[in-house]
N, C-alpha and C positions, 0 to 999 in steps of 0.2 A: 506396448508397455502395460502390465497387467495393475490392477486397482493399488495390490498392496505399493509397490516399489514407486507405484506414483503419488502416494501418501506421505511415504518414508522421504519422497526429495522436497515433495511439497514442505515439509514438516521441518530440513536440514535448512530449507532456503527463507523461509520465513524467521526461523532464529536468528539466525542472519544478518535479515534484513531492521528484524523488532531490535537486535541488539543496537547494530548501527543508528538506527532511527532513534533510540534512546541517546544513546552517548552522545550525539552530534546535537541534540537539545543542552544537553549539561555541559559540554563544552564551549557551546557559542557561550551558555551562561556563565562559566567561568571565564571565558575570555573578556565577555564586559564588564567584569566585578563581582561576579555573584557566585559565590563559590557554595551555594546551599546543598546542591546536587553533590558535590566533593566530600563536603564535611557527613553526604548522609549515607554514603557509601555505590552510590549510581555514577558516577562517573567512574566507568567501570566495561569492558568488552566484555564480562562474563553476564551470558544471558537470563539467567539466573535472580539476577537484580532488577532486571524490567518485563517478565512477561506476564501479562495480563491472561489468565485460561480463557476466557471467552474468546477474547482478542486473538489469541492464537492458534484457538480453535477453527476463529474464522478465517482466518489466512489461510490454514492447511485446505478450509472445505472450498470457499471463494475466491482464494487469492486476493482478499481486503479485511481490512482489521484494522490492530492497534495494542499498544504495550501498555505497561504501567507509568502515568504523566512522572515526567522526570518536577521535583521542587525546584519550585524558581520562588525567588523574592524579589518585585521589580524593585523595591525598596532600595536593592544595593546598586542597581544599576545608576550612571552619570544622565543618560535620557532614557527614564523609564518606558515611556508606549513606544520608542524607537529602539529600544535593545529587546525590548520584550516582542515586539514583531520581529525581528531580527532572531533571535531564539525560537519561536512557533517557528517560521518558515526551513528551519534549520535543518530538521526532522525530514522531512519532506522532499526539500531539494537533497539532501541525501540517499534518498532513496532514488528519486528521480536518475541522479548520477551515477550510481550503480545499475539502473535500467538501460540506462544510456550506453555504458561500458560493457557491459553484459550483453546487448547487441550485439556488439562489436567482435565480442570473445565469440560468441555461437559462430556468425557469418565466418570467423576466421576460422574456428574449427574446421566446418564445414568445409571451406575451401580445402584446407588443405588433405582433408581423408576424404574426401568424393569420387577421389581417382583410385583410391587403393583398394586392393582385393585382398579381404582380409584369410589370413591363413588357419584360423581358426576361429568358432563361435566365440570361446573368449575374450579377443581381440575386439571382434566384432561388439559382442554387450555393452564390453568397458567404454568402446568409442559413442556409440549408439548412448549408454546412459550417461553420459559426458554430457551429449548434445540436448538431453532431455533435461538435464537440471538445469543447462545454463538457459536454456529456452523457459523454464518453469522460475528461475530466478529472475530472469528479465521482467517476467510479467507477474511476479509478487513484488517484484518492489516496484513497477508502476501502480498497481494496485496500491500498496500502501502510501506510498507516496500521493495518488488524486484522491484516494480515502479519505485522509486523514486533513486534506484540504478543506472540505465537506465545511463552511461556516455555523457550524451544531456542534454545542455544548458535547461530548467534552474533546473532541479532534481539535487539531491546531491550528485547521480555521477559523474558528470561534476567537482564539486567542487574536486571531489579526485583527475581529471585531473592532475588540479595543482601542486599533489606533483610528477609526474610525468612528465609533458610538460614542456619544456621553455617555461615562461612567456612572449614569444612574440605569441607563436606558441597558447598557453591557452588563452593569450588575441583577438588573431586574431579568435578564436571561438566563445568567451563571448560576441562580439562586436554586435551578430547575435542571440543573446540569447532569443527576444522577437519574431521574425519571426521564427526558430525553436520552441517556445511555440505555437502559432500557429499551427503550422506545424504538432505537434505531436498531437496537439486537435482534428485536423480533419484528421489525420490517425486514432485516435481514435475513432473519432462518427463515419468515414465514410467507416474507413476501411474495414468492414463487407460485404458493399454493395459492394463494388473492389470486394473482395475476391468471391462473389456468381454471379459476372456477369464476374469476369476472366474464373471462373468454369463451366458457361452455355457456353462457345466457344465447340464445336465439339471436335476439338483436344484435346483440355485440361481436357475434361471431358472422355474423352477415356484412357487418357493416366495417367496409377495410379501416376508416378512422379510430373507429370507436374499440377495433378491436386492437388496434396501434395505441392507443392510450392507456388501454389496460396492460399497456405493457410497464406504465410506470408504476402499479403497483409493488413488481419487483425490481427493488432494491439493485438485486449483483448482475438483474439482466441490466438496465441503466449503464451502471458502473461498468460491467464486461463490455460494453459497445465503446464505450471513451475508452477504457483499457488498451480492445484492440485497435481504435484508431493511432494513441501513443504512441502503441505500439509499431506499428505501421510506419508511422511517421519516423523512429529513431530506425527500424531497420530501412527504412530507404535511404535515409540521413547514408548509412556505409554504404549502401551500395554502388554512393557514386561512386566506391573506388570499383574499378575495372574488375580485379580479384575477385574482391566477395559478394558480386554478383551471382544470385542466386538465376 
């Protein structure tokens, strides 16, 4: 698959996923009272209303990111830190579930055209990039979904804080929420370079630990090794069935 059409699916499948990942915040929120996300026009499947350009940027390059925070008001919720976790996580396991399912469509693809001879390259591409977005969608929305877990201001981990921290200690974090967005953007573009100029030092490149630690410098390498473990894990998940055994 050549650079562009692997962009253009990256790019189809992350809308996608940002849009879903959105809506499934404002609709838990709507469902426990809090109709803020309704009244502001985000609860909404047009992706349009939630995408964040950096966030989406990162998706298309890393397969992890993030949208525009859907408005919540615990205010309206019956148990505030218990609906308001309940709504962070929301996002998330949505994504998660689409990973999950998305497994499941590739391995069944797969099964069923692995036997067949196609009669033409067109036949062929259209199956062939079938199997590429659903394999590229699987793993952006694991991606977004352990992303946006991340307990750092402004991802939906953070929000879980809440049912956790005294709310002096949770707000003394939140106050720094936009300088940590930063912060994490460019560990994320820049990380990679740390990491490969930690690793040309003498020492560090001698030295198997040290040069295994510089590997946390980067960001999406971190995140890409949990990804492909998830990964791993839901495609084994189907393979117990007999069929879609690869």
């Amino acid at each position: 698959m050549n650079q562009v059409l692997y962009y253009i699916l990256s790019a189809i499948a992350a809308l996608i996923a940002l849009t879903v990942h959105e809506y499934c915040h404002g609709y838990a929120a709507y469902r426990l009272g809090d109709d803020t996300a309704k009244n502001m026009g985000r609860l909404t499947l047009n992706p349009l209303h939630h995408i964040d350009p950096y966030g989406a940027i990162c998706m298309v390059l890393f397969h992890v990111g993030w949208a525009k925070p859907v408005p919540i008001n615990p205010r309206n919720f019956k148990n505030p830190k218990k609906d308001f976790a309940i709504t962070a996580a929301a996002g998330p396991a949505s994504n998660l579930v689409l990973g999950f399912i998305s497994a499941f469509l590739y391995l069944l693809t797969f099964a069923l055209v692995r036997d067949i001879r196609f009669e033409s390259d067109f036949a062929f591409n259209v199956v062939s990039n079938t199997l590429n977005f659903l394999f590229i969608f699987h793993s952006v929305n694991i991606g977004l979904g352990l992303f946006n877990l991340l307990p750092i201001p402004p991802f939906d981990g953070s929000r879980l804080l809440n049912v956790i921290l005294p709310p002096d200690k949770y707000f003394a974090i939140m106050k720094y929420e936009r300088k940590i967005y930063y912060g994490v953007l460019a560990w994320l573009l820049l990380g990679d370079y740390a990491a490969m100029g930690v690793r040309m030092i003498p020492l560090v490149r001698n030295i198997p630990v040290l040069y295994w630690l510089a590997g946390a410098l980067s960001l999406s390498d971190m995140l890409g090794t949990v990804i492909h473990w998830v990964s791993d894990l839901m495609l084994g998940f189907w393979q117990l069935i007999p069929f879609l055994k690869i």
